[in-house]
C-alpha positions as CSV (number, residue, x, y, z in Angstrom):
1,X,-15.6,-14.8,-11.6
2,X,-17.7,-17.7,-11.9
3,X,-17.9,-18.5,-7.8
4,X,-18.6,-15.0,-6.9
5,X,-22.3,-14.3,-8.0
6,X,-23.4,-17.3,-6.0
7,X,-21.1,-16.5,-3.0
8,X,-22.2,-12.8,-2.6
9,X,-23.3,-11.6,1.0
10,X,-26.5,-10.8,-0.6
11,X,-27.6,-14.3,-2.1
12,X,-28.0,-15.6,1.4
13,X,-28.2,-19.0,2.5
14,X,-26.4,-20.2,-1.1
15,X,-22.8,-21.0,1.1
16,X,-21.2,-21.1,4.3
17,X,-18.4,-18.3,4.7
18,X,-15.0,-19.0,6.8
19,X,-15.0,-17.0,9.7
20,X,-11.6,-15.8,8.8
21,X,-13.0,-14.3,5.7
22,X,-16.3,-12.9,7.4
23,X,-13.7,-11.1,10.4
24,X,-11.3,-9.9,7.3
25,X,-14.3,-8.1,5.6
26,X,-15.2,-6.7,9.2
27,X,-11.7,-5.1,9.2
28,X,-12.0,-4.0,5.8
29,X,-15.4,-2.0,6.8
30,X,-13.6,-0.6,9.7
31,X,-11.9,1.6,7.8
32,X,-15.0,3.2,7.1
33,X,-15.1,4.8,11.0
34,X,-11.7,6.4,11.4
35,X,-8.5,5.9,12.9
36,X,-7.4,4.0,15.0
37,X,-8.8,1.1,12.8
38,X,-11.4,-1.0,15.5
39,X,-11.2,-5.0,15.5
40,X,-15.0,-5.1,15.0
41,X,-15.1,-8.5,16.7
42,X,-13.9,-6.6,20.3
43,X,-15.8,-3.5,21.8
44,X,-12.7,-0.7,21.8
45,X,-10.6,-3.5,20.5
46,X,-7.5,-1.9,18.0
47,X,-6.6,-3.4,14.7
48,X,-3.6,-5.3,15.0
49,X,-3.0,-8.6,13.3
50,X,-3.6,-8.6,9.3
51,X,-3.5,-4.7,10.5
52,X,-2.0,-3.5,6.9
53,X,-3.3,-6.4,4.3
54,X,-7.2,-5.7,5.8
55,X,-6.5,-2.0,5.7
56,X,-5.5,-1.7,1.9
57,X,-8.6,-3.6,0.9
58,X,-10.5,-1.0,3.1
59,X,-9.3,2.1,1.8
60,X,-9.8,0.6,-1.6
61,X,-13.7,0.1,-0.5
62,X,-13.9,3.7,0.4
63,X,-12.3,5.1,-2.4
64,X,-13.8,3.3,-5.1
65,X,-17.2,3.5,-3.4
66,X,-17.5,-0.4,-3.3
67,X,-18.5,-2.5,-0.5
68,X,-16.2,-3.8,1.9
69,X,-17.3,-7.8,0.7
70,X,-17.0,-6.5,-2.7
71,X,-13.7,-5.1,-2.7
72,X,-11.9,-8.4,-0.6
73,X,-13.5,-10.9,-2.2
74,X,-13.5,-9.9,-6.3
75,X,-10.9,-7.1,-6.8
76,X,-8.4,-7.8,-4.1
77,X,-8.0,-11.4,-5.9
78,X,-7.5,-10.1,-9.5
79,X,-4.6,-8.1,-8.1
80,X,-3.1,-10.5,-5.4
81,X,-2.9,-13.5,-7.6
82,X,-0.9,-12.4,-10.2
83,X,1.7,-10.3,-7.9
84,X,1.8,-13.6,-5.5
85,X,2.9,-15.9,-8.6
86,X,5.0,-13.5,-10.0
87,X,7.0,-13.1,-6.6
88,X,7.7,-17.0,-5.9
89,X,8.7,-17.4,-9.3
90,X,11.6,-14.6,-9.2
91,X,12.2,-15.7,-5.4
92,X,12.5,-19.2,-7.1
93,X,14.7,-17.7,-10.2
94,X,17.4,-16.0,-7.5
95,X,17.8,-18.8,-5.9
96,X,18.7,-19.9,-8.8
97,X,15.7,-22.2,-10.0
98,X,15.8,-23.3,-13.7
99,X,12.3,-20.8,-15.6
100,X,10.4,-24.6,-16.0
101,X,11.0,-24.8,-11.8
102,X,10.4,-21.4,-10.7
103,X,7.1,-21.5,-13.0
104,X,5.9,-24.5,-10.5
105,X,6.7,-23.2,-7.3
106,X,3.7,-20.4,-7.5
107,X,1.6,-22.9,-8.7
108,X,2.3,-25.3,-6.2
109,X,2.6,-22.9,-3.1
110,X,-1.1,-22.3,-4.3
111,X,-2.7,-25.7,-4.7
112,X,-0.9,-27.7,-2.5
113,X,-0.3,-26.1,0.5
114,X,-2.3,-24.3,2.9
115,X,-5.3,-26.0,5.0
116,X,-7.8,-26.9,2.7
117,X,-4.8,-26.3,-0.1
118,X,-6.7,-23.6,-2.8
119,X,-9.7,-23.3,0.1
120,X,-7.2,-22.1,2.0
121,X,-5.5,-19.7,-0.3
122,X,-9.5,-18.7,-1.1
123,X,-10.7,-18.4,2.4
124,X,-7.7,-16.7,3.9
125,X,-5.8,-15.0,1.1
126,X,-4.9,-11.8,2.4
127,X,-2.7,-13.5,5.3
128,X,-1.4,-16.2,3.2
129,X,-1.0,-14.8,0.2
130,X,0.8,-12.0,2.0
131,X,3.0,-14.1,3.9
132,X,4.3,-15.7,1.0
133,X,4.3,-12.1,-0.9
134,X,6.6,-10.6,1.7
135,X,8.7,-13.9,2.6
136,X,9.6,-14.6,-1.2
137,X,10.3,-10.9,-1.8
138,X,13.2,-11.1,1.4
139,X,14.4,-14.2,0.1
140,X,14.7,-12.1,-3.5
141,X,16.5,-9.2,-1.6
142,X,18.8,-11.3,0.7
143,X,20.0,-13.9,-2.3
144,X,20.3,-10.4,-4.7
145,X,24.3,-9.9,-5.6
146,X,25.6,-6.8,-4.7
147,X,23.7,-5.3,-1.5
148,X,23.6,-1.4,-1.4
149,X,21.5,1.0,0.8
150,X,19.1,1.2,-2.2
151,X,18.8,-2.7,-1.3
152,X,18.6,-2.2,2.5
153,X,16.1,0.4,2.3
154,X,14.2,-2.1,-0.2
155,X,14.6,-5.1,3.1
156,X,13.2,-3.1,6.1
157,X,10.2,-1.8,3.8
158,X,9.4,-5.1,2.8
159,X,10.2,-6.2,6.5
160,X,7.8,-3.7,7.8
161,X,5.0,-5.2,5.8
162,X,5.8,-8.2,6.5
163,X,5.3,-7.4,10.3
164,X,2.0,-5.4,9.7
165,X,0.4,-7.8,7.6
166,X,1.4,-11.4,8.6
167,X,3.7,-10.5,11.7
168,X,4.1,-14.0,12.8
169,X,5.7,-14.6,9.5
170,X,8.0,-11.2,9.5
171,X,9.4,-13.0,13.1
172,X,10.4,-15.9,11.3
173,X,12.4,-14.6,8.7
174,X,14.3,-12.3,11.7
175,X,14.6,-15.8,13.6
176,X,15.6,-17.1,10.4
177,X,18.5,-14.7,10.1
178,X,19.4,-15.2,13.5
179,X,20.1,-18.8,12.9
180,X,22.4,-17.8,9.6
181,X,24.0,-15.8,11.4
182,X,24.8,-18.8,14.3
183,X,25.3,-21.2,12.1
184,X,28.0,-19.1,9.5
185,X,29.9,-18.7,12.9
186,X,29.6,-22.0,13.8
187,X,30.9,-23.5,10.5
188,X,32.6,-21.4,8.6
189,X,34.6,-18.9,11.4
190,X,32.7,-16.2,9.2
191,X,30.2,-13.2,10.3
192,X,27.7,-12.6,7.9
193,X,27.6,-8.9,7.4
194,X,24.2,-9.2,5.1
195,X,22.5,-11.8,7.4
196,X,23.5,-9.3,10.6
197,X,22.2,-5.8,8.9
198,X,19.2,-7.4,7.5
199,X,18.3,-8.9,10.9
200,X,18.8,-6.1,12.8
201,X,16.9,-4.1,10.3
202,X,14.0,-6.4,11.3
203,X,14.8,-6.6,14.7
204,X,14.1,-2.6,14.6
């Protein structure tokens, strides 16, 4: 709240902006000319990478009659800050994190990690922010006792935006399963029913 005044596209020449930032706002505006959503930055190009976190704050824009800088830059933090801390801390609470711990993973995922550490949460936060959103909300489902179809249903939905937001990070968490599954064979004689549904929910 206090940053944002003196950062606004309008008060030129007050800061420099990320490029990251600058091309998520461009992808954001997109929105504004149809579908299929154009990567501004490439003649014809399609939207494809950030595809779904960009989108939302786009649609938001358009529907709220906002600008496109406006909507990523103020609004999109007041709501992705809170739901980011609150889904490390009950990741860190299934995994079975004492309430002091789980309270300073969020806080720490935040300010000390990330290039730049905040600057990078602040310059990049749709991709980071929903990396960690979708990676800590797996590790919820997967670590959950008592899997059901409600809770399958629950993984490839979260899957899916995982691979339309930040879909490098939706690979590692299939890759991930992959090697769960290796090593439970490996070690323990054992297949890993949850490990092998959940990964080939990804996979699809």
């Amino acid at each position: 709240v206090g940053v944002f005044p003196f950062a606004h596209a309008l008060a030129a020449g007050n800061m420099q902006y990320h490029q990251d930032m600058l091309w998520s706002v461009g992808n954001a505006a997109a929105v504004q000319y149809g579908a299929p959503l154009a990567d501004l930055r490439n003649v014809g190009g399609v939207l494809s990478y950030h595809y779904l976190s960009d989108a939302t704050v786009g649609f938001l824009a358009r529907f709220c009659g906002v600008t496109a800088y406006d909507a990523f830059c103020a609004y999109h933090y007041l709501v992705l800050i809170p739901v980011l801390v609150c889904s490390l801390y009950s990741a860190a609470r299934m995994y079975g994190a004492s309430p002091l711990r789980a309270l300073i993973l969020p806080w720490g995922a935040i300010f000390f990690s990330g290039p730049g550490c905040l600057l990078g949460y602040l310059r990049n936060l749709n991709g980071m922010a929903a990396a960690a959103l979708t990676a800590s909300t797996c590790l919820y489902l997967l670590f959950r006792p008592g899997w059901n179809t409600g809770t399958l249903i629950a993984f490839g939905g979260v899957m899916l935006t995982a691979l339309m937001s930040k879909n490098l990070y939706g690979l590692l968490i299939v890759c991930a399963l992959g090697a769960a599954l290796v090593f439970r064979l490996l070690l323990q004689r054992r297949l890993d029913r949850r490990a092998l549904a959940a990964g080939l929910l990804g996979l699809g």
